[in-house]
DSSP file (Angstrom, degrees, kcal/mol; ACC not computed):
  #  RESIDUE AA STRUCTURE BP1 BP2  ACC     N-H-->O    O-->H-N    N-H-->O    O-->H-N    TCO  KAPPA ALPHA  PHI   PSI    X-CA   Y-CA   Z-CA
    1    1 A X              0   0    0      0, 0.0     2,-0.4     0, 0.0     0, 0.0   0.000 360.0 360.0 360.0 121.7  -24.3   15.5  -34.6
    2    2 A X        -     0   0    0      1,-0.1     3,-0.0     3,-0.0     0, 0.0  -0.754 360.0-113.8 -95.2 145.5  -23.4   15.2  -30.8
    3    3 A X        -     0   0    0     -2,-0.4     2,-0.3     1,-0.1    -1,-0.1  -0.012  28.3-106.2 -36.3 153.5  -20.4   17.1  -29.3
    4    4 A X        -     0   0    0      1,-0.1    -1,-0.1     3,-0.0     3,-0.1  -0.901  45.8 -99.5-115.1 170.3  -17.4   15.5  -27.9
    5    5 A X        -     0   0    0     -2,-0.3     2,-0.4     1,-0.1    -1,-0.1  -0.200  41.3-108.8 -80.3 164.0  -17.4   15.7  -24.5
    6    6 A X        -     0   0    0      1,-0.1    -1,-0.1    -2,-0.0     3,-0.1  -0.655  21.9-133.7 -77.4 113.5  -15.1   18.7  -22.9
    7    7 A X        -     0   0    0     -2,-0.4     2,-0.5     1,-0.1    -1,-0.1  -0.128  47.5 -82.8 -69.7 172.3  -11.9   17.7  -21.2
    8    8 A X        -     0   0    0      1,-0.2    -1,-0.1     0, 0.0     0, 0.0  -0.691  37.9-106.3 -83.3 122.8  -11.8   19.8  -17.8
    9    9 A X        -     0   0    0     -2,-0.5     2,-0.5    -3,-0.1    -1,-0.2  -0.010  29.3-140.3 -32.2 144.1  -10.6   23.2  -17.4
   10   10 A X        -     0   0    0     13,-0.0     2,-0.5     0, 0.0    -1,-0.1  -0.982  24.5-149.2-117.1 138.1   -6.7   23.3  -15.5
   11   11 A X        -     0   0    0     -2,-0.5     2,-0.2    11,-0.0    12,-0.1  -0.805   7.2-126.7 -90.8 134.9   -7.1   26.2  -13.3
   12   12 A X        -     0   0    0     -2,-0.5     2,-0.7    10,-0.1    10,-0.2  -0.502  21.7-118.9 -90.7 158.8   -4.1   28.0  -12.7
   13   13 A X  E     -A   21   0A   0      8,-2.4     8,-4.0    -2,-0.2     2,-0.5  -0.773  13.2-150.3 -96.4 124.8   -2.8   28.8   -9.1
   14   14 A X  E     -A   20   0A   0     -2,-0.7     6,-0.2     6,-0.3     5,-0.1  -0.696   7.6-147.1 -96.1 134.0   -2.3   31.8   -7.8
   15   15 A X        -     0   0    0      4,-4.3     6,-0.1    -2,-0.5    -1,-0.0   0.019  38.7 -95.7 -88.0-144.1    0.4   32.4   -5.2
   16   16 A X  S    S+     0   0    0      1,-0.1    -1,-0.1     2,-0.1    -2,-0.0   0.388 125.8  57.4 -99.3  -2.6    0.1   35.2   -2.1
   17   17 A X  S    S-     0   0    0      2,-0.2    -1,-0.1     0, 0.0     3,-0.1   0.544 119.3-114.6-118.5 -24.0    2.1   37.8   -4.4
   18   18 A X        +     0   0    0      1,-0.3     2,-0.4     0, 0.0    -2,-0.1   0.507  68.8 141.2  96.8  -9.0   -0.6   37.4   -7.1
   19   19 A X        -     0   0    0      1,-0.1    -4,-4.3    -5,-0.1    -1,-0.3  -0.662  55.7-122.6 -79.8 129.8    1.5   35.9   -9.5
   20   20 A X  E     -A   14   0A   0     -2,-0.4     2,-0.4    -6,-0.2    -6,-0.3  -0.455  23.2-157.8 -57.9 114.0   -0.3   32.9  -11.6
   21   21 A X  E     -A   13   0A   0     -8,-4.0    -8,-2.4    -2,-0.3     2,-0.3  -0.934  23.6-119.5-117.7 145.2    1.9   29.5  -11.2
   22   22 A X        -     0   0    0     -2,-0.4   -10,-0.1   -10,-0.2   -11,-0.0  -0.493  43.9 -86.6 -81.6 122.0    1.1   26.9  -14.2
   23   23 A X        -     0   0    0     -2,-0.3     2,-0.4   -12,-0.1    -1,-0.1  -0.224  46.7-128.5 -27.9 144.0   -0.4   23.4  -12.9
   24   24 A X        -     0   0    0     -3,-0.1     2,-0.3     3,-0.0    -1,-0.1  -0.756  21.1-133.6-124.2 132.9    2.7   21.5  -12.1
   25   25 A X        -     0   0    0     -2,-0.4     2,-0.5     1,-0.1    -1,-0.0  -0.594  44.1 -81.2 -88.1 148.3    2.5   17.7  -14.0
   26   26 A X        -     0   0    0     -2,-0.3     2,-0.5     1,-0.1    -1,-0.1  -0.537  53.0-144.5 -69.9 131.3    3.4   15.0  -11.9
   27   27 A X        -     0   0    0     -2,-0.5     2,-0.1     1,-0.0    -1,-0.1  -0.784   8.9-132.9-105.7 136.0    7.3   15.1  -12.1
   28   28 A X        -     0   0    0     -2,-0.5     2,-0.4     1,-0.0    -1,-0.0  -0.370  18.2-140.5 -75.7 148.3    9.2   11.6  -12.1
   29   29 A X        -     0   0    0     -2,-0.1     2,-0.2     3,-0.0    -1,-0.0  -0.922  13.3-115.1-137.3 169.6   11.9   11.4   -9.9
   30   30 A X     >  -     0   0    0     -2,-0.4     4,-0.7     1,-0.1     3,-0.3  -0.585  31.0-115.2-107.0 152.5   15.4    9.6  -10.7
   31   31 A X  H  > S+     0   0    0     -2,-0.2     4,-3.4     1,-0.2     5,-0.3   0.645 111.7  65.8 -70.3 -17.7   16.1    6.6   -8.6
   32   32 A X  H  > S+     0   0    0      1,-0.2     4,-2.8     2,-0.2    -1,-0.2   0.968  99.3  43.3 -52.6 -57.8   18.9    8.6   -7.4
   33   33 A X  H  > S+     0   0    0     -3,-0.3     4,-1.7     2,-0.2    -1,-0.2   0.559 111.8  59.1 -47.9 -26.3   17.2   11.1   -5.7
   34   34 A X  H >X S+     0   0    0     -4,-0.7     3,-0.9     2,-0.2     4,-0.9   0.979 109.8  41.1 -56.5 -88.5   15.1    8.5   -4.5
   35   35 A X  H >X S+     0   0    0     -4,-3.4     3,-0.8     1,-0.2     4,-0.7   0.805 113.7  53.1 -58.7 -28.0   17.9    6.8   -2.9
   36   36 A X  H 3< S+     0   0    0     -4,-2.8     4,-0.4    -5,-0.3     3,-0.3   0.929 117.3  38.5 -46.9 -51.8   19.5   10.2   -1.6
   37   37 A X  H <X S+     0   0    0     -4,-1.7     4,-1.4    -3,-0.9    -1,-0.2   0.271  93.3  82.1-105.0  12.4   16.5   11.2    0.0
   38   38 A X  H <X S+     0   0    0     -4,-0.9     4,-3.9    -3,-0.8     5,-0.2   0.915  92.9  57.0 -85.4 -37.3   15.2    7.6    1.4
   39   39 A X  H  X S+     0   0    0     -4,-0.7     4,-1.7    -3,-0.3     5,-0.2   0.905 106.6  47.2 -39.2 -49.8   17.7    8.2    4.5
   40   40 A X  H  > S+     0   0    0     -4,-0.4     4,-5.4     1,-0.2    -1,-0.2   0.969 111.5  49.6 -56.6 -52.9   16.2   11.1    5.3
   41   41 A X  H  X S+     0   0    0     -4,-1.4     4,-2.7     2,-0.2     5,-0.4   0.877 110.7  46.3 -51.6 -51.0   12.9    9.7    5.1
   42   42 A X  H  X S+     0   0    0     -4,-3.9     4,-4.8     1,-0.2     5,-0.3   0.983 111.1  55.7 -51.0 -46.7   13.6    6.6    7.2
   43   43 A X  H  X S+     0   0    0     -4,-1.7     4,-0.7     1,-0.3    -2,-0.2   0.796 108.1  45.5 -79.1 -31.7   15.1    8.8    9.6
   44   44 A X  H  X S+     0   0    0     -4,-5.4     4,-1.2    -5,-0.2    -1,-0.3   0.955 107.8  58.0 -70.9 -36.4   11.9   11.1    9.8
   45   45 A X  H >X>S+     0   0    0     -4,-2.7     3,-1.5     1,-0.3     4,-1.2   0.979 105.2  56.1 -50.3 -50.4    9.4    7.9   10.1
   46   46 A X  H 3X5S+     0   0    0     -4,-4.8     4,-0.5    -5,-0.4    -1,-0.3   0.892 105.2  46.7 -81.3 -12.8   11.5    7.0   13.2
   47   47 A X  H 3X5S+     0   0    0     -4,-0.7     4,-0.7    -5,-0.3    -1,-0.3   0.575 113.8  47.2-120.6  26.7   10.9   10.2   14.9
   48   48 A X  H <X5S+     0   0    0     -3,-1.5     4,-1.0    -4,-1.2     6,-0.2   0.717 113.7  47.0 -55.6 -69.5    7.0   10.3   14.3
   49   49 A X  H  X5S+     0   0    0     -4,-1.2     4,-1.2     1,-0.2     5,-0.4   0.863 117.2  45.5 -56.6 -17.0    6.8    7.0   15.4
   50   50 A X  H  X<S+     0   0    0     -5,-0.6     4,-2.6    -4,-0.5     5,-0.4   0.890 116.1  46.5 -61.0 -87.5    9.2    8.3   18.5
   51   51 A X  H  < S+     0   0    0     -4,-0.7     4,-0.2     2,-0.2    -1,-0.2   0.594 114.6  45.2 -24.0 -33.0    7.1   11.2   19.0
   52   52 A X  H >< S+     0   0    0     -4,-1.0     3,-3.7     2,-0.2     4,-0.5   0.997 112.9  46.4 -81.3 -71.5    3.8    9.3   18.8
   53   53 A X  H 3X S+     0   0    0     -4,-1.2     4,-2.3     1,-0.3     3,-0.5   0.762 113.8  62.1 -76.7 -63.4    4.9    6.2   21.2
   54   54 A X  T 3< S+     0   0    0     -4,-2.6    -1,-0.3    -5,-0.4     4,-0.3   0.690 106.7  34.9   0.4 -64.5    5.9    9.6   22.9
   55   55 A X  T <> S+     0   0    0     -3,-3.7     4,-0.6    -5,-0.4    -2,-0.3   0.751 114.7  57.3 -92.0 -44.6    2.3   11.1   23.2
   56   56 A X  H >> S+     0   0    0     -4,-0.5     3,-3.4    -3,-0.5     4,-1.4   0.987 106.8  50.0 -58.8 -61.2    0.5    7.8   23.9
   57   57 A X  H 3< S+     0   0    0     -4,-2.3     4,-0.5     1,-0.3    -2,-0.2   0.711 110.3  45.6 -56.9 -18.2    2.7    7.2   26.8
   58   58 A X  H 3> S+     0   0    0     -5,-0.4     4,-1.2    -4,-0.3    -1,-0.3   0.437 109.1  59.9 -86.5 -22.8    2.2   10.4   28.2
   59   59 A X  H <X S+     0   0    0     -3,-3.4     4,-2.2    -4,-0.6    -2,-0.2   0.727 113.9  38.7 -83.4 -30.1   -1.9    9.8   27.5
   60   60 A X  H  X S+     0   0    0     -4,-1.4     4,-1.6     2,-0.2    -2,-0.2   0.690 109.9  55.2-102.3 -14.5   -1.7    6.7   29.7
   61   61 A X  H >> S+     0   0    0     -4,-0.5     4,-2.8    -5,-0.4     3,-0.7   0.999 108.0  52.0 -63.6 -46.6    0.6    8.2   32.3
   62   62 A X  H 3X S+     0   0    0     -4,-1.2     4,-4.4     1,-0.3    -2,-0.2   0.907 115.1  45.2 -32.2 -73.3   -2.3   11.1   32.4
   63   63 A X  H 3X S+     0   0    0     -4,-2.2     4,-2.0     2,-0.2    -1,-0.3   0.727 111.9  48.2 -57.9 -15.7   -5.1    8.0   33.0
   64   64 A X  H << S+     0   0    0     -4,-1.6     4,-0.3    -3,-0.7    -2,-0.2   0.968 115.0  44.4 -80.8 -61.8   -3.1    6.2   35.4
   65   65 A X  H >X S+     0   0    0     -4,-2.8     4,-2.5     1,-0.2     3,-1.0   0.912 116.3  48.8 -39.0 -54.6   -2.6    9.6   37.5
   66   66 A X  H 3< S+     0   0    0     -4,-4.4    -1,-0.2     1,-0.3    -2,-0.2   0.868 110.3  49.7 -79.8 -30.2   -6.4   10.5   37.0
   67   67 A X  T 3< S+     0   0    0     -4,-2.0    -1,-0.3     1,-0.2    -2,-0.2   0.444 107.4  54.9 -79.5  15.5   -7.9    6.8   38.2
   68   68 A X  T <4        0   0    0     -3,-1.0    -2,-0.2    -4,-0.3    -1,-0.2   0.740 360.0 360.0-113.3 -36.1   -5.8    6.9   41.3
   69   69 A X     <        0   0    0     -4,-2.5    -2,-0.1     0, 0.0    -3,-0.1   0.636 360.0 360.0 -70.8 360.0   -7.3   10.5   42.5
């Protein structure tokens, strides 16, 4: 008679305090919240991509400066 096979231990988390916090299930989120927090969201994508186009331009100013000395 063979076993069936053993689902995987869920390991619990421990915070910095020492207190044990219970695996967290993926939680569904309501299309509201969705749409409440998709403004926010756009509005952070546009200042990475700022920030990046930011840091590249500043990467080529750097080469430009360093092949002309």
């Amino acid at each position: 008679m063979s076993e069936a096979p053993r689902r995987p231990r869920r390991i619990a988390r421990t915070t910095t305090s020492g207190s044990t916090v219970a695996p967290r299930a993926r939680e569904l989120r309501s299309p509201a919240s969705l749409a409440r927090e998709s403004a926010y969201m756009v509005t952070e994508l546009k200042r990475v991509v700022g920030v990046t186009a930011l840091c590249f331009g500043m990467l080529a100013v750097l080469v430009v400066v360093d092949r002309l000395q």
